[in-house]
VOPAGU-2260 file (C-alpha; in pm, 1 decimal, decimal comma):
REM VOPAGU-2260
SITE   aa  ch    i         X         Y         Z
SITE  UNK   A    0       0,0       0,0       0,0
SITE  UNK   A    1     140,9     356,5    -104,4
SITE  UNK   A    2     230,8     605,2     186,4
SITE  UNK   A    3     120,8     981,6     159,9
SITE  UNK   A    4     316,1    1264,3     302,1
SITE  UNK   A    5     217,8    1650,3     233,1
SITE  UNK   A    6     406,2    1927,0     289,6
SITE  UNK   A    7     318,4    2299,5     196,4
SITE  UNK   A    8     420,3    2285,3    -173,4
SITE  UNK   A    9     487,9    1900,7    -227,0
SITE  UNK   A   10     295,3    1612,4    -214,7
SITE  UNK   A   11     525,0    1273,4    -165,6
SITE  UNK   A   12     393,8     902,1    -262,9
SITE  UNK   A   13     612,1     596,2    -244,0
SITE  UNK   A   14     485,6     274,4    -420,4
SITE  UNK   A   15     734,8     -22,9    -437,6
SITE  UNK   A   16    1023,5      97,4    -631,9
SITE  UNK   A   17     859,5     425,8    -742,2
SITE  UNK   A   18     834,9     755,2    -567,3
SITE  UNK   A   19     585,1     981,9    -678,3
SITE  UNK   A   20     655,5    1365,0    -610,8
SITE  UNK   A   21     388,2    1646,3    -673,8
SITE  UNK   A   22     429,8    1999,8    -673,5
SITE  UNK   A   23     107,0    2144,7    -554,4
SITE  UNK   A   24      72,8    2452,1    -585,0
SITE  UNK   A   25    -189,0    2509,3    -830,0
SITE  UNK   A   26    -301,2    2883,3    -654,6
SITE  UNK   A   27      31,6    2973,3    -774,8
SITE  UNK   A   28      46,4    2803,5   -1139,6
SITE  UNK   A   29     327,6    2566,6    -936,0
SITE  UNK   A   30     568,9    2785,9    -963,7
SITE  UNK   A   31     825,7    2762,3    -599,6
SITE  UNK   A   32     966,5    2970,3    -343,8
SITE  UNK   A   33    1286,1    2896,8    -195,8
SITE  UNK   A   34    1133,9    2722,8      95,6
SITE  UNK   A   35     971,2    2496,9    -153,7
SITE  UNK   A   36    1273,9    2416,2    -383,0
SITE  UNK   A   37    1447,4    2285,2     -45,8
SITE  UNK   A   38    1103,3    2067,9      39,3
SITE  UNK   A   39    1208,2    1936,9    -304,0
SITE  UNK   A   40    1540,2    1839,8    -255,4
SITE  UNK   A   41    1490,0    1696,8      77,7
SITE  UNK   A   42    1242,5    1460,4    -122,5
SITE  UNK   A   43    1476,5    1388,0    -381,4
SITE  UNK   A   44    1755,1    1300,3    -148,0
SITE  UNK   A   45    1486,3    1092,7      27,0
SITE  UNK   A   46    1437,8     929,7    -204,0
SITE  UNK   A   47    1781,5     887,2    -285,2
SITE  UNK   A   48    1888,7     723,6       4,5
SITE  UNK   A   49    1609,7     445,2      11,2
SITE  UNK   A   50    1701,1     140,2     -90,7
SITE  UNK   A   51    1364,9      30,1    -200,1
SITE  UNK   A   52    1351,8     331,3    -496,5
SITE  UNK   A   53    1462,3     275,8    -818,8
SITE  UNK   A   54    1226,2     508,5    -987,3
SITE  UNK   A   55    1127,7     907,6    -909,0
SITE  UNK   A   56     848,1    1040,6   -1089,7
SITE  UNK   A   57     807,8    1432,6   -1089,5
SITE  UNK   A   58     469,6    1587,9   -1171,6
SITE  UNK   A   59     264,7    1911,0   -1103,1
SITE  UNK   A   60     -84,6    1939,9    -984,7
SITE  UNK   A   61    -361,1    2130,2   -1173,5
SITE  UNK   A   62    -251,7    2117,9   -1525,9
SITE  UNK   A   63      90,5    2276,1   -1496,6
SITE  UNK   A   64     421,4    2108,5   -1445,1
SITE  UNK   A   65     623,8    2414,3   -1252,9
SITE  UNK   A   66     638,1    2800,7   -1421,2
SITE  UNK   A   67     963,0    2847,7   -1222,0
SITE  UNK   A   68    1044,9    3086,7    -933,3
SITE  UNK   A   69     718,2    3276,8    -742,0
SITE  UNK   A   70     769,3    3643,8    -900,5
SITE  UNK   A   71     565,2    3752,8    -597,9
SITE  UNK   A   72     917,4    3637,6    -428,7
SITE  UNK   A   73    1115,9    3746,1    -653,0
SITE  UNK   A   74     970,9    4091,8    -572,0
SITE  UNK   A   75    1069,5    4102,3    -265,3
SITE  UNK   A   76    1415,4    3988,9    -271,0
SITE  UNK   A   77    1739,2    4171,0    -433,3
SITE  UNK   A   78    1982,4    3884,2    -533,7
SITE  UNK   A   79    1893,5    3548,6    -724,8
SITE  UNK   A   80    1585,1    3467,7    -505,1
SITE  UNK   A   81    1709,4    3123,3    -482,1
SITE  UNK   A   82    1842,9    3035,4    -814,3
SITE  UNK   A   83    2171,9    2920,8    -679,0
SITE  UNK   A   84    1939,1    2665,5    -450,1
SITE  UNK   A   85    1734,6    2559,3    -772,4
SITE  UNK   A   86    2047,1    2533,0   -1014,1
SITE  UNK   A   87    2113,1    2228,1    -744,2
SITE  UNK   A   88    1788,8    2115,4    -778,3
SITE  UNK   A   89    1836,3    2056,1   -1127,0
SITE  UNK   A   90    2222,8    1925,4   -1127,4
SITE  UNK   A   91    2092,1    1671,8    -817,0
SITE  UNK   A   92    1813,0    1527,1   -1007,5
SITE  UNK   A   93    2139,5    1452,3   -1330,8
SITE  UNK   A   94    2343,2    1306,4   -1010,0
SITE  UNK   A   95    2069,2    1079,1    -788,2
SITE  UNK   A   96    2113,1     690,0    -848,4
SITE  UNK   A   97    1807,4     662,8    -931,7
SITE  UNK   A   98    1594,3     713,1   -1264,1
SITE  UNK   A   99    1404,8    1037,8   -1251,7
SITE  UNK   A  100    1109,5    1069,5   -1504,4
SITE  UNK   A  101     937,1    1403,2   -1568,4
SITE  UNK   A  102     536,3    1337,4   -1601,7
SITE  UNK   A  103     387,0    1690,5   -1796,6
SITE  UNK   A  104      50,9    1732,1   -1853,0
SITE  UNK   A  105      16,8    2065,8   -1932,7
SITE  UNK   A  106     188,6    2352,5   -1894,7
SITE  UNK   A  107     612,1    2366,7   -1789,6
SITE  UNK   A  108     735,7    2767,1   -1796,9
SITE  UNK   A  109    1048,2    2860,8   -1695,8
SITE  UNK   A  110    1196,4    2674,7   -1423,5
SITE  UNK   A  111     976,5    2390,5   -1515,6
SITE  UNK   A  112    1129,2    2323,4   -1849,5
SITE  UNK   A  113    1424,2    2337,3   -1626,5
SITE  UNK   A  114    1332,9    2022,4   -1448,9
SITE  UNK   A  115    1194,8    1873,2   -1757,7
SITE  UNK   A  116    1581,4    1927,0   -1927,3
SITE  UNK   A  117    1703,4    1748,9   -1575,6
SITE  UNK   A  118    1513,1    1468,7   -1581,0
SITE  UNK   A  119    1632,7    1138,4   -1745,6
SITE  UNK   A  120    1354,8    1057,6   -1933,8
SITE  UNK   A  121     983,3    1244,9   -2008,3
SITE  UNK   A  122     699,6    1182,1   -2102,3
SITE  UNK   A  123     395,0    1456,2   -2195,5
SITE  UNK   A  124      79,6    1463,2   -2287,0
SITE  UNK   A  125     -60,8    1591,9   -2613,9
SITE  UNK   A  126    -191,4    1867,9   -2403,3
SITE  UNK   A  127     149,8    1978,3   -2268,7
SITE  UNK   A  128     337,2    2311,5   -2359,8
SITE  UNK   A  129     683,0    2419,8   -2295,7
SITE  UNK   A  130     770,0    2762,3   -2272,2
SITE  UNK   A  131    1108,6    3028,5   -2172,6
SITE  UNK   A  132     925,9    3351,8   -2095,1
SITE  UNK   A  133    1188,0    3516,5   -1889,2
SITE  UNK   A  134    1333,4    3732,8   -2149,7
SITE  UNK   A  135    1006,3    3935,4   -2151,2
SITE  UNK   A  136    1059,6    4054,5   -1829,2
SITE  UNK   A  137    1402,5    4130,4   -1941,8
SITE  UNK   A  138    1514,4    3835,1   -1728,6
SITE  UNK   A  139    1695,1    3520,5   -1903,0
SITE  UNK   A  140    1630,8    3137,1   -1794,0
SITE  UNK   A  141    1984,8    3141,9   -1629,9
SITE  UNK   A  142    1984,1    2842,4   -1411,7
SITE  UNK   A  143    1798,8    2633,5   -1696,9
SITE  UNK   A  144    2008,5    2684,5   -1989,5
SITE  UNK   A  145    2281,1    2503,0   -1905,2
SITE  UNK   A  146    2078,0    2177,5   -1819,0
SITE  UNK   A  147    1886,9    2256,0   -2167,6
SITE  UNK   A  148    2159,2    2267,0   -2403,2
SITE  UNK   A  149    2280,0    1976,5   -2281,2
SITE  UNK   A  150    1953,3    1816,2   -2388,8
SITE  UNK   A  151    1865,0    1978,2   -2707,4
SITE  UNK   A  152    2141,7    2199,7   -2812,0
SITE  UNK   A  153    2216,2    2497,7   -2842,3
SITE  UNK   A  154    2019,2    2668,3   -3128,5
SITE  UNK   A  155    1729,0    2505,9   -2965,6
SITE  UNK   A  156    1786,4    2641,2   -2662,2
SITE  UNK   A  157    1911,2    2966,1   -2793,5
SITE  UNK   A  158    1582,4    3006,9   -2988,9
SITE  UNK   A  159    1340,4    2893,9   -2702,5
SITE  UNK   A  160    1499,9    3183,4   -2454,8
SITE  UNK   A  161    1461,9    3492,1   -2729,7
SITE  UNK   A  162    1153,7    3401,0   -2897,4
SITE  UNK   A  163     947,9    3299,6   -2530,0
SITE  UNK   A  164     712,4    3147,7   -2745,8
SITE  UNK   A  165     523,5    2793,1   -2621,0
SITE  UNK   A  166     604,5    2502,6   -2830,0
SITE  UNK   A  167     414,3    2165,3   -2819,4
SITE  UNK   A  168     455,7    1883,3   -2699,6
SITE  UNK   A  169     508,7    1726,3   -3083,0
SITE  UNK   A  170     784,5    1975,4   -3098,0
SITE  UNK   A  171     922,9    1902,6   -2776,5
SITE  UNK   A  172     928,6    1527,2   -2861,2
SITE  UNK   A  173    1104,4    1657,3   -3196,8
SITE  UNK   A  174    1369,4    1872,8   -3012,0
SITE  UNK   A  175    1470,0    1585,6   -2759,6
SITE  UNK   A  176    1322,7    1774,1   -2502,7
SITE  UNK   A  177    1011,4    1526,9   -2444,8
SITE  UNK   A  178    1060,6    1137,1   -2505,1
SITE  UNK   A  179     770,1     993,1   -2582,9
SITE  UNK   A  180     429,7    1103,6   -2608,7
SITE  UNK   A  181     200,6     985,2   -2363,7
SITE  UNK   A  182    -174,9     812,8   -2449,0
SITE  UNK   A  183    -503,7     863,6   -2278,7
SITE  UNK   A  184    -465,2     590,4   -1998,8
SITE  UNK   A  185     -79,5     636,8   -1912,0
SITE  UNK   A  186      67,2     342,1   -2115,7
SITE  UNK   A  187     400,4     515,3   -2178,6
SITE  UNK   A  188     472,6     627,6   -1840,9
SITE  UNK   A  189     409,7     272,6   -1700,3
SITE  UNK   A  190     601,1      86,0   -1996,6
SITE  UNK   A  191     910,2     328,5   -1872,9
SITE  UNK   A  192     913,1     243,7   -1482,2
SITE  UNK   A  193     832,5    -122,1   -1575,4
SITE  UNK   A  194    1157,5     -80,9   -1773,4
SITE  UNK   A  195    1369,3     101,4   -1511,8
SITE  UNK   A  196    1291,5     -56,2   -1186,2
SITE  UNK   A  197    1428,1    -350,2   -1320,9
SITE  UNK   A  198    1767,3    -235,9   -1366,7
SITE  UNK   A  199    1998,1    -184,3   -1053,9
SITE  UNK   A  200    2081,0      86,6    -855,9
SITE  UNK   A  201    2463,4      50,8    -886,1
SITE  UNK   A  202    2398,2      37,8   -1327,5
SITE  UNK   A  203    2145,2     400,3   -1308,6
SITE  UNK   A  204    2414,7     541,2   -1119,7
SITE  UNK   A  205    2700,0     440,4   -1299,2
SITE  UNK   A  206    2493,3     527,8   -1648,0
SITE  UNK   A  207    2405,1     869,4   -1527,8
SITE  UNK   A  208    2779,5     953,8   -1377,8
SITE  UNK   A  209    2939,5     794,9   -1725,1
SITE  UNK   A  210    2689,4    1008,0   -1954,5
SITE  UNK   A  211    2737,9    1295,6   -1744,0
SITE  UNK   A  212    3107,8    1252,7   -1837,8
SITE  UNK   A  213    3098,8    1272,5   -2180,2
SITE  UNK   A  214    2847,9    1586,4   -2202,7
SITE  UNK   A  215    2930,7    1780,8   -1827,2
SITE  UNK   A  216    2774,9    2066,5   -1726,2
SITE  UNK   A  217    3068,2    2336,3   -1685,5
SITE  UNK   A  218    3200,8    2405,7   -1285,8
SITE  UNK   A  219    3163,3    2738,8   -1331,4
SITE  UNK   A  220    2765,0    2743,5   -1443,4
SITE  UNK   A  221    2611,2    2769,7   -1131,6
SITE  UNK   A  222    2865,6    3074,6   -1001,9
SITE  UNK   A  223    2790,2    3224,7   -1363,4
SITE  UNK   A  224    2464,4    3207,2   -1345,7
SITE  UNK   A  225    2397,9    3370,3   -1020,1
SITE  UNK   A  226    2583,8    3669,2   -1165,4
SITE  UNK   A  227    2390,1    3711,8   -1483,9
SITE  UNK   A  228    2099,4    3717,5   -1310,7
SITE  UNK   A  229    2116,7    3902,4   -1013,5
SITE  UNK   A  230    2287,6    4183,6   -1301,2
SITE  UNK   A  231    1962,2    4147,6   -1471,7
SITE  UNK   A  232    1685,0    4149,0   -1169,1
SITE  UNK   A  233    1877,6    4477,5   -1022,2
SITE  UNK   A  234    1750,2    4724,4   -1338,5
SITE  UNK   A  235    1528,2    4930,3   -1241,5
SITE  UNK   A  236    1295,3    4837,5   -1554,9
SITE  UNK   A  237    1260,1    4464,8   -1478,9
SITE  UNK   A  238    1241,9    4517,7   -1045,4
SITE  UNK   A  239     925,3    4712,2   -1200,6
SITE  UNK   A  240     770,9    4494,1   -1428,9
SITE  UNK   A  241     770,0    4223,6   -1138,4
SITE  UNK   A  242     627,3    4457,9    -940,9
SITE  UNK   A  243     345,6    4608,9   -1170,6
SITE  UNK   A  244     247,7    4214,8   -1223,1
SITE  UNK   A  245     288,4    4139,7    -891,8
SITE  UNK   A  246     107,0    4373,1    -711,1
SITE  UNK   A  247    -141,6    4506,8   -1050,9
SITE  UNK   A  248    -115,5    4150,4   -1215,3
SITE  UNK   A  249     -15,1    4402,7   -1528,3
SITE  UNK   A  250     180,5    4200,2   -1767,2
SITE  UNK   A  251     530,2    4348,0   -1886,3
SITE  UNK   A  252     429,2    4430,5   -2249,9
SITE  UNK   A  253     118,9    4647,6   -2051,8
SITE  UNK   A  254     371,2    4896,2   -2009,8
């Protein structure tokens, strides 16, 4: 029988070999403080020190994967708002011996196409969009890019972060970013964890740290990141489009 343990933001299920975690914040389109990014990784590492879990399956609540950091946060806070903190999010979930799937049905913005990019394998529904909308707040997707390129390149990367426009999950499955396409009843996603809980612990880990060899994500990402983007939130243009959304829920082409 599964267990069930809630916490503010995240919703943990373990069943067998498969953990389950939810983000559940649907009030808030998902999208995580830096309170909740920690609830996260305390799950993850949960999960990564049990025995019995071969399998961690990531999904969002309400029809929305994750649309990144809570601007309402963000607003109140002068350096990265806990980007540092969610850049090793991501790099944990590339590192965990375990086999992390991504589950989307429906929207991933932002930091959610950033956990998308970390997860090892994904699988979205037809419904499912993908989106980098950070540059219109004169922002850029940072902590993600460096976890994206590494999954789909870099002109697809490149292009996602200055055109901010949604592609599908067709595309997505096109791009690399999405591996397969899920049905109606869930076929794909159960195919996959019958797949993976079958192989050993010691063989994901050694698979993820040999891949992560051979296409590493560079030592100094997570200190350059930081910097862009704490350059970025300190203009005075952008601190005010988060707040005129924020506080007027006025979007930043509103003016």
């Amino acid at each position: 029988m599964a267990t069930h343990t809630t916490g503010p933001a995240v919703l943990v299920e373990r069943d067998g070999p498969v953990t389950r975690l939810t983000i559940n914040r649907p009030h808030r389109r998902n999208s995580l403080t830096p309170d909740d990014v920690a609830l996260l990784r305390d799950a993850v590492e949960s999960a990564a020190v049990d025995p019995r879990t071969r399998a961690l399956v990531l999904e969002g609540s309400g029809g929305t994967l994750c649309t990144g950091m809570d601007l309402a946060d963000i607003s109140t806070d002068e350096g990265d708002s806990g980007g540092g903190d969610f850049f090793d999010l991501l790099h944990r979930l590339t590192e965990v011996p375990i086999t992390v799937l991504a589950k989307v049905d429906g929207q991933a913005a932002g930091g959610g196409v950033g956990l998308v990019a970390a997860c090892d394998l994904v699988v979205a529904t037809d419904r499912s969009s993908f989106a980098l909308p950070e540059a219109l707040w004169g922002l850029l997707p940072c902590n993600i890019l460096p976890f994206l390129m590494r999954r789909i390149g870099f002109q697809r990367a490149y292009a996602m972060t200055l055109s901010t426009a949604p592609i599908t999950a067709s595309d997505a499955r096109a791009f690399g970013l999405v591996d397969e396409l899920e049905g109606g009843h869930g076929q794909q996603l159960r195919r996959l964890l019958g797949r993976v809980t079958k192989i050993d612990r010691s063989t994901t880990a050694a698979a993820k740290a040999y891949c992560a060899s051979l296409a590493p994500i560079p030592d100094t990402a997570r200190t350059h990141a930081g910097e862009v983007f704490a350059q970025l939130l300190a203009a005075p243009a952008v601190r005010t489009r988060i707040d005129n959304y924020v506080h007027h829920q006025r979007m930043p082409w509103e003016g």
